[in-house]
N, C-alpha and C positions, 0 to 999 in steps of 0.2 A: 434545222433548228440549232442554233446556238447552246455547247454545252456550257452548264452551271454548275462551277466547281464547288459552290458554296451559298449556304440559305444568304449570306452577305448579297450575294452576287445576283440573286433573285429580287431583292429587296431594295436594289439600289435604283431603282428608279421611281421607287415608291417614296411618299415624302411619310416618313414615319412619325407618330403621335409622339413617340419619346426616346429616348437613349439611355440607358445605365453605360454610366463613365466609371472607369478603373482608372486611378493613377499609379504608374507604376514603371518601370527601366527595363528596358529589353535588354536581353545577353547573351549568348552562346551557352549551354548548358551539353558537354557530351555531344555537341556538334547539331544540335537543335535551338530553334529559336523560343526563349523563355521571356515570360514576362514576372517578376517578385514585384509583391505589395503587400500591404495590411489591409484586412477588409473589416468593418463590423460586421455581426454576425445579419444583422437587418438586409444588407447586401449583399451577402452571401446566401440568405434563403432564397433569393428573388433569382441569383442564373446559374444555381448548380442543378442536373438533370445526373440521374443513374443510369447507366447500361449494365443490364443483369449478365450480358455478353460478357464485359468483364470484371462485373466484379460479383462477391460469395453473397451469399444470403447475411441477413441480417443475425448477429447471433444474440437472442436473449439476455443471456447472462451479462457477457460484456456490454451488451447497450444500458442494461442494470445500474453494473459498476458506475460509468461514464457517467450518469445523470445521479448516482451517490455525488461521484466528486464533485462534478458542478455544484449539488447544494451545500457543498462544503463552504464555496465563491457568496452563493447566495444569502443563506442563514448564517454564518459566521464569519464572511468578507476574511475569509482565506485565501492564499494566493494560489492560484492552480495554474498548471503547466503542461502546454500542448504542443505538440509537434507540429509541424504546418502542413496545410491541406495540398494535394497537388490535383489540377483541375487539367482540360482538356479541350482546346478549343475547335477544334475537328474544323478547323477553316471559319469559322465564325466570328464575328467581330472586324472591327480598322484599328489602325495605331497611328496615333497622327504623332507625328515625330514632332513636332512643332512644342506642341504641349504637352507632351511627355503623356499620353492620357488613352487609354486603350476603351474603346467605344463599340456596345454590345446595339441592337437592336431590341426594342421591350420583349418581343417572343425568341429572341435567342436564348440560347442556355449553352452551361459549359460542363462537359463529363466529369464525373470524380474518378479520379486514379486511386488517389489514396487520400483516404481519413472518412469514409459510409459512415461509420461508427461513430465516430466524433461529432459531424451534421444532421446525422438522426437523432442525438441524446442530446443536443441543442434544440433540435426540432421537435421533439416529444417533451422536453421540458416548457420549451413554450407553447405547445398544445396544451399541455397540465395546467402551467398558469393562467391560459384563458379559459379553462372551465371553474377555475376556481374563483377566476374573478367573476363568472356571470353565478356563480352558487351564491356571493357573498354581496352581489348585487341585489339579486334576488330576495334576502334574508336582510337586506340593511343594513349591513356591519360593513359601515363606511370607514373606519378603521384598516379594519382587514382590504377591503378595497385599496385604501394607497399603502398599505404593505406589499399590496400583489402585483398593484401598477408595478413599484420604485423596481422590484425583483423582473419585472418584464423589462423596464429600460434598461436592467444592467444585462440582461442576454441578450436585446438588440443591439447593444452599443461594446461588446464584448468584442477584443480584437487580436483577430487570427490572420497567423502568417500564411501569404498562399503566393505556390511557383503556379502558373499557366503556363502547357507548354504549347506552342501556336499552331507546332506543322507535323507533329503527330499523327499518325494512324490508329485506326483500331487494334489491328496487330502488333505495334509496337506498345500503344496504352496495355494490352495485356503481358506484354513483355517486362513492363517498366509495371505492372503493379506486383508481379510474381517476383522481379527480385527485392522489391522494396518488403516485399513481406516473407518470404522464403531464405533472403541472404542473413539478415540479424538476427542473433537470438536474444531470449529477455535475459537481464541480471538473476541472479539468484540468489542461495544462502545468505550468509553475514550481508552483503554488500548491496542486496535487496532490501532485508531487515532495515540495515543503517541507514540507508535514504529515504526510507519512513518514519520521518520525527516530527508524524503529529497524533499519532496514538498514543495512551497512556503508559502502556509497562515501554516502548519504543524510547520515550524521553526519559523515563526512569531509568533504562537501562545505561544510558549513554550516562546521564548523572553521575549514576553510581560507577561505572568504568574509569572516569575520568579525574572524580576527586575521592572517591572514597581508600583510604590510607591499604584496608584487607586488599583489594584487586592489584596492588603493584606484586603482591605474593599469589595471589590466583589471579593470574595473568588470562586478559581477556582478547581474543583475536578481534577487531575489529572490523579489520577490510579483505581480509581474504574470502574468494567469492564462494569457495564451497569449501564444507567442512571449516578445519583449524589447521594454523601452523603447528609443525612440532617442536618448538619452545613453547607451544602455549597450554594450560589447563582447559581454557573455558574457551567458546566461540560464543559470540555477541550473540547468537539468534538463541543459543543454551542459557545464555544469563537473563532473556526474556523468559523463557520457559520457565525456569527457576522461578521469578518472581511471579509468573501467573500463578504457577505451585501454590508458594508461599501465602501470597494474599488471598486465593479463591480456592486452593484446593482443588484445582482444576489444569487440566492438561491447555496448554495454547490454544490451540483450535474451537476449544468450548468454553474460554473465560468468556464474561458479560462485562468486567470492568474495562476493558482496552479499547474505548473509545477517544474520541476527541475533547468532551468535552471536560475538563478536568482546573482546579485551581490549582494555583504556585505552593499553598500552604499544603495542601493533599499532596505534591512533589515531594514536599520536605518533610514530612511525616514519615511517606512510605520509603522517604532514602532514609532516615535515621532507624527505622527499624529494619530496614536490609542490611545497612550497614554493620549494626550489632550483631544479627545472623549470619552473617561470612564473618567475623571476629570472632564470633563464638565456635566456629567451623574450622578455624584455623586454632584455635583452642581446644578442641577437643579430637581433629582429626591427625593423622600423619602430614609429616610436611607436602605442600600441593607438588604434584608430578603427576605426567602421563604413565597412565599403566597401570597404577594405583585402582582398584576396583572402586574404592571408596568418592575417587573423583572423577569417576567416569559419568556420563551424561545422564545414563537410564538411572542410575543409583541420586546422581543428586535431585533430577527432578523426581523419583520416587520419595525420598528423604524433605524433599518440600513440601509434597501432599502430604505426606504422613505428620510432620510438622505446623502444616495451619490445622491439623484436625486436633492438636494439642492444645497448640493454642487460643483457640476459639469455643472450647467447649463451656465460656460461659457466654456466648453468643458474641460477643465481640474481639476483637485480636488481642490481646493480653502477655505481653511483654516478658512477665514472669515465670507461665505458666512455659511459655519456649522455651526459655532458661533452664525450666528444670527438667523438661523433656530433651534438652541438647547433653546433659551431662549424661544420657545411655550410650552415646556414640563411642569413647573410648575402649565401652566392654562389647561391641559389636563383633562377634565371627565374619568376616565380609566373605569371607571364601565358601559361608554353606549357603549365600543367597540362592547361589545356581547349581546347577548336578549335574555333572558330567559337560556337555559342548552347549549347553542354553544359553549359554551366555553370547554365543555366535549363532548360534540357529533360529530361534525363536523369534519371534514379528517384535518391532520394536514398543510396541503397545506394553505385551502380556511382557517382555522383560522389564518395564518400570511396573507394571502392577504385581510381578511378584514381587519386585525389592520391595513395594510399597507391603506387601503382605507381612512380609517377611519380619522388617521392620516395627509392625505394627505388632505382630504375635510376641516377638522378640521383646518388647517394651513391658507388655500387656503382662507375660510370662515373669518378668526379671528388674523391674521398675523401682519396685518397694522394696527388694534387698539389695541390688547393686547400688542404686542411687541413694541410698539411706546408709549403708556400708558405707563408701566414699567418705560420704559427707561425715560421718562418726567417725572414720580413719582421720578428715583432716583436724577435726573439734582435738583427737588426742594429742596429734603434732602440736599444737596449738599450748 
């Protein structure tokens, strides 16, 4: 018996019902033979197959994320951005050199090396949208019906980069998926934050970094990937913290306003009132440097919560009532926030929530005679 190197080789003397045609340029890739093209996603559901062999289990969370972002694409024709899939042809398929057009047989399939994640939260998102169109079929709301079509043709017509590699092995598919995933690591601090500009405090922050007159004196790190440089005050992912502070009274992780969808006039609101607030901060504190207690990270985002709780206490954000909660800063002891090494040992939580204590007793205590003193010292100069 004749051996058969490949279901190709099986099949070729079969006259086959159909063909899926790839166009696409053969090349040398690392001494293997590659095929790149663009495929829609409609195409791509029909000849990629998984080996559990080499690749991980599906992870929840991240197939999550992946089908948030896609309805990003969907419901608000956002631009989203994906890395290209890398496929596995384990001998499958012809390349007719002629027409540049790489030719599958209907029951062939091609392995994923790399992107499971990315074609299952395509492939779950258009399982979603066909239940959703037979629920609203069902119920008549022909409406909703070509809303859900228009959203299934832009996931079928969605178009992803993909390498095929032709003469790969098994053993080498799990070689080539482990450095593809094991050799890079993700972005992080600032430089993560920064190429997130479609959140809300995200596009604020960048706003206010770039034109507001206070930030050339509290100097903001932008691109440095973790932490801050040292010429700087502030690092870009601290001046979003600050602002969720400010506006919600809430640490980052637990703000509700920092989503996508947001207007230009709500931009220019919430920069003219940050704006005023680092002015007044530069008015009432020491000149901005590292080292400064006063302008260290735990203390400002403390002094932010402690500040929207001032200024909100008639249910809305109130301009003035900041004002006159920002003139206790001058008479502030910075140096009894912490006792003894807290200030290095302690989780970085409980260190903003005692400055926030702190500050809060401090005011509560000392409000209506230091701040009313002042204010009758400058009426006499006057």
């Amino acid at each position: 018996m004749d051996h058969v190197s490949s279901l190709s080789e099986l099949l070729a003397d079969q006259r086959a019902s159909s063909f899926i045609e790839i166009p696409g340029v053969l090349s040398r890739t690392f001494g293997q033979t590659t095929l790149t093209t663009t495929l829609p996603m409609s195409k791509l559901f029909s000849i990629y197959e998984v080996d559990l062999e080499v690749q991980r289990s599906i992870v929840p969370q991240n197939l999550s994320k992946l089908m948030d972002y896609i309805m990003l694409y969907l419901d608000n024709n956002q631009g989203i951005y994906f890395p290209g899939i890398i496929l596995s042809a384990r001998g499958a398929g012809e390349y007719d050199e002629e027409h540049r057009v790489y030719r599958l047989q209907a029951i062939e399939k091609l392995y994923v090396v790399d992107g499971q994640h990315r074609l299952a939260a395509f492939r779950r998102m258009m399982e979603t949208m066909q239940s959703l169109m037979a629920r609203a079929k069902d119920r008549r709301e022909y409406d909703r019906v070509d809303e859900i079509t228009e959203k299934m043709r832009r996931i079928y017509s969605f178009p992803m980069s993909v390498m095929i590699y032709l003469d790969i092995d098994a053993k080498q598919e799990r070689q080539l998926f482990s450095d593809i995933n094991k050799l890079p690591r993700k972005i992080g601090g600032n430089l993560a934050v920064l190429r997130e500009q479609r959140r809300f405090y995200h596009v604020l922050a960048t706003r206010i970094a770039e034109k507001e007159e206070a930030m050339r004196q509290i100097s903001v790190d932008m691109f440095t990937e973790r932490g801050k440089g040292p010429e700087y005050v502030f690092s870009y992912h601290l001046l979003i913290e600050i602002l969720a502070g400010l506006f919600e009274g809430r640490l980052k992780s637990a703000a509700r306003n920092n989503g996508y969808h947001f207007t230009d006039k709500d931009l220019q609101e919430h920069q003219k009132l940050a704006g005023h607030y680092f002015n007044l901060l530069l008015k009432y504190l020491p000149q901005p440097e590292q080292g400064l207690l006063c302008w260290s990270e735990n203390v400002q985002i403390a002094m932010a919560l402690f500040f929207h709780e001032e200024a909100t206490k008639s249910a809305t954000f109130n301009k003035y009532e900041l004002e006159h909660a920002l003139k206790i800063l001058p008479h502030v002891n910075w140096d009894a926030i912490y006792e003894g090494d807290e200030k290095d040992r302690l989780p970085r939580r409980s260190r903003i929530m005692k400055a926030y204590q702190y500050l809060k007793d401090f005011y509560k205590e000392n409000n209506l005679l230091l701040i009313s003193a002042s204010e009758s010292s400058k009426e006499d100069a006057v």
